[in-house]
C-alpha positions as CSV (number, residue, x, y, z in Angstrom):
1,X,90.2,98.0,296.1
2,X,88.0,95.5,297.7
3,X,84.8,93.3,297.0
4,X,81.5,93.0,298.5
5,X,79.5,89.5,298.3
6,X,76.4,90.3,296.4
7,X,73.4,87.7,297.4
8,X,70.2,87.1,295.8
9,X,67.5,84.1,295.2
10,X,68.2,82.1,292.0
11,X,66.5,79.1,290.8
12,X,69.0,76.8,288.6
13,X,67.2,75.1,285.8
14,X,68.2,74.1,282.3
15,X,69.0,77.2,280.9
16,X,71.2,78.5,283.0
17,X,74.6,79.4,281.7
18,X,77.1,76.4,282.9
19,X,74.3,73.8,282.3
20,X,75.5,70.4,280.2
21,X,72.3,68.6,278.5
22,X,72.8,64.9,277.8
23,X,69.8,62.7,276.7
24,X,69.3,59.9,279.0
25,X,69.3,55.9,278.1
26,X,66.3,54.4,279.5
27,X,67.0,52.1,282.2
28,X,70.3,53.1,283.2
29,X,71.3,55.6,285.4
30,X,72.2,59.0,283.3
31,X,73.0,62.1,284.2
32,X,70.6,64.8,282.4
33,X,71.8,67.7,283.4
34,X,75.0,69.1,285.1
35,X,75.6,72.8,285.9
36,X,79.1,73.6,286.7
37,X,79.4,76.4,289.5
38,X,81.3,79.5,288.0
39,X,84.1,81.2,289.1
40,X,83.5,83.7,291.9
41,X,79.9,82.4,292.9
42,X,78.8,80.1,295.5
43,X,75.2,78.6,295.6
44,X,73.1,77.7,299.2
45,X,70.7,75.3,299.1
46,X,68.5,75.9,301.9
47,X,66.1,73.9,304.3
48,X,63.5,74.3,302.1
49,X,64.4,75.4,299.2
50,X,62.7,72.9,296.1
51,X,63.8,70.1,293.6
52,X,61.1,70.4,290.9
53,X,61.6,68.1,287.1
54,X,59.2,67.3,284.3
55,X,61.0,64.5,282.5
56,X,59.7,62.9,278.6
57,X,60.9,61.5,275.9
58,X,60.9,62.9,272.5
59,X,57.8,61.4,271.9
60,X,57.1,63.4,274.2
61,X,56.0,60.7,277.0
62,X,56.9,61.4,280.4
63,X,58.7,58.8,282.2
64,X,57.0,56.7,284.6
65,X,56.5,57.8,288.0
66,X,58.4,55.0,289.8
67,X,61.3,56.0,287.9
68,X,64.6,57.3,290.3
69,X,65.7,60.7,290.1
70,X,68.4,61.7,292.4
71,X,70.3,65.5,292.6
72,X,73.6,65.8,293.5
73,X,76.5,67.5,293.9
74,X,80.4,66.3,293.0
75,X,83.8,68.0,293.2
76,X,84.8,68.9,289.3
77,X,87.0,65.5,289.1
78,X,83.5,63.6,289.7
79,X,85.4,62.0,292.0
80,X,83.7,62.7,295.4
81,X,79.8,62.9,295.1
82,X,77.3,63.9,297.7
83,X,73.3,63.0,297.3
84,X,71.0,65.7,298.3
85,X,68.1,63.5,296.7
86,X,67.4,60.0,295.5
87,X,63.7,59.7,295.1
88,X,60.5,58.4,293.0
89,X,59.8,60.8,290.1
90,X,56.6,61.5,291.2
91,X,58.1,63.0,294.4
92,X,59.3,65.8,292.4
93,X,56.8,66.6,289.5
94,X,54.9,69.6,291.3
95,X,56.6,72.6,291.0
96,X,53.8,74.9,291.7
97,X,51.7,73.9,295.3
98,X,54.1,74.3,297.8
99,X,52.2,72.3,299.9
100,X,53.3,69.6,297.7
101,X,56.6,70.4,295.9
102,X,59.8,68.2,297.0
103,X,61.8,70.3,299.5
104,X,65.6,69.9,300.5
105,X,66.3,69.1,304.5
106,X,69.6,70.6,304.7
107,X,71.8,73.3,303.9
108,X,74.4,71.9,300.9
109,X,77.3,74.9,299.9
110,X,78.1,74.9,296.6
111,X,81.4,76.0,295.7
112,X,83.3,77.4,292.4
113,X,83.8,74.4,290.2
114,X,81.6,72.0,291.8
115,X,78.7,70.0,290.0
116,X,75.2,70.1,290.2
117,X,73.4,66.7,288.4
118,X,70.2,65.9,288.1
119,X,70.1,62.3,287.2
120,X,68.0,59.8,286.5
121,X,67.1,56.2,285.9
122,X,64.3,56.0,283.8
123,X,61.7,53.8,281.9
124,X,62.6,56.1,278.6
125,X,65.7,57.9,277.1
126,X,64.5,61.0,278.5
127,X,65.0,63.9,275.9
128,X,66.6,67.1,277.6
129,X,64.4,69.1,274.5
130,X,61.5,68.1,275.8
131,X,62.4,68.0,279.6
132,X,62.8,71.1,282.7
133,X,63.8,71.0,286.2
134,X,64.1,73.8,288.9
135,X,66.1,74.0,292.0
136,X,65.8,77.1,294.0
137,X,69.0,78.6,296.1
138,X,70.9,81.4,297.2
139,X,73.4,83.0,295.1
140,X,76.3,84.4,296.4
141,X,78.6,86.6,294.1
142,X,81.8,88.2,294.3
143,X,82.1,91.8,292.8
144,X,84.8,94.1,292.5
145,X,84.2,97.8,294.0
């Protein structure tokens, strides 16, 4: 028996299954969201492909628009970590206009086991409840024939 690698378009966002929610503390750097890359799947992030966020507190009041957001991606030790983007909220808010959406530059392979964070350092503890983000990819999957 072999396999075949299955690939489709997939956008990550908070409810995807491997995603780890965590409140953030205003003012200090926190990681919101991390999405752990499953077993037998690989993710592309493309030239192109987008980094969208809406980010509140419980109130809910979204953070200010100066506040840094960065995406990354880390080994599963969290012990090497690469930034694919460390911007101003407001860089990253649209998630519709595509003349206006944050796009990545470069192509980023995600392996098994690696990390996906969305982070942030903002005004307000930002409340994953009342919060979203997006980031399109390819997804490649490993199937058994």
């Amino acid at each position: 028996m072999g396999f075949q690698i299955v690939e489709d378009e997939f956008r990550i966002t908070q409810n995807a299954t491997g995603i780890t929610a965590a409140n953030g503390t205003a003012d200090l750097s926190s990681a919101i969201w991390t999405f752990k890359i499953p077993d037998a799947t690989g993710f592309l992030l493309r030239p192109g492909d987008i980094f969208s966020l809406y980010a509140a507190s419980s109130t809910p009041t979204e953070i200010a628009v100066t506040s840094l957001v960065e995406l990354e991606v880390s080994d599963s030790n969290s012990v090497v970590t690469r930034k694919v983007a460390s911007i101003a909220y407001t860089a990253v808010t649209e998630f519709a206009n595509r003349n206006s959406v944050y796009t990545i530059g470069e192509t980023i392979a995600l392996s098994p086991d690696q990390l996906l964070i969305v982070r942030s350092t903002a005004n307000l503890a930002i409340s994953t409840a009342d919060s979203y983000f997006q980031v399109s990819s390819l997804r490649g999957t490993r199937t058994i024939l």
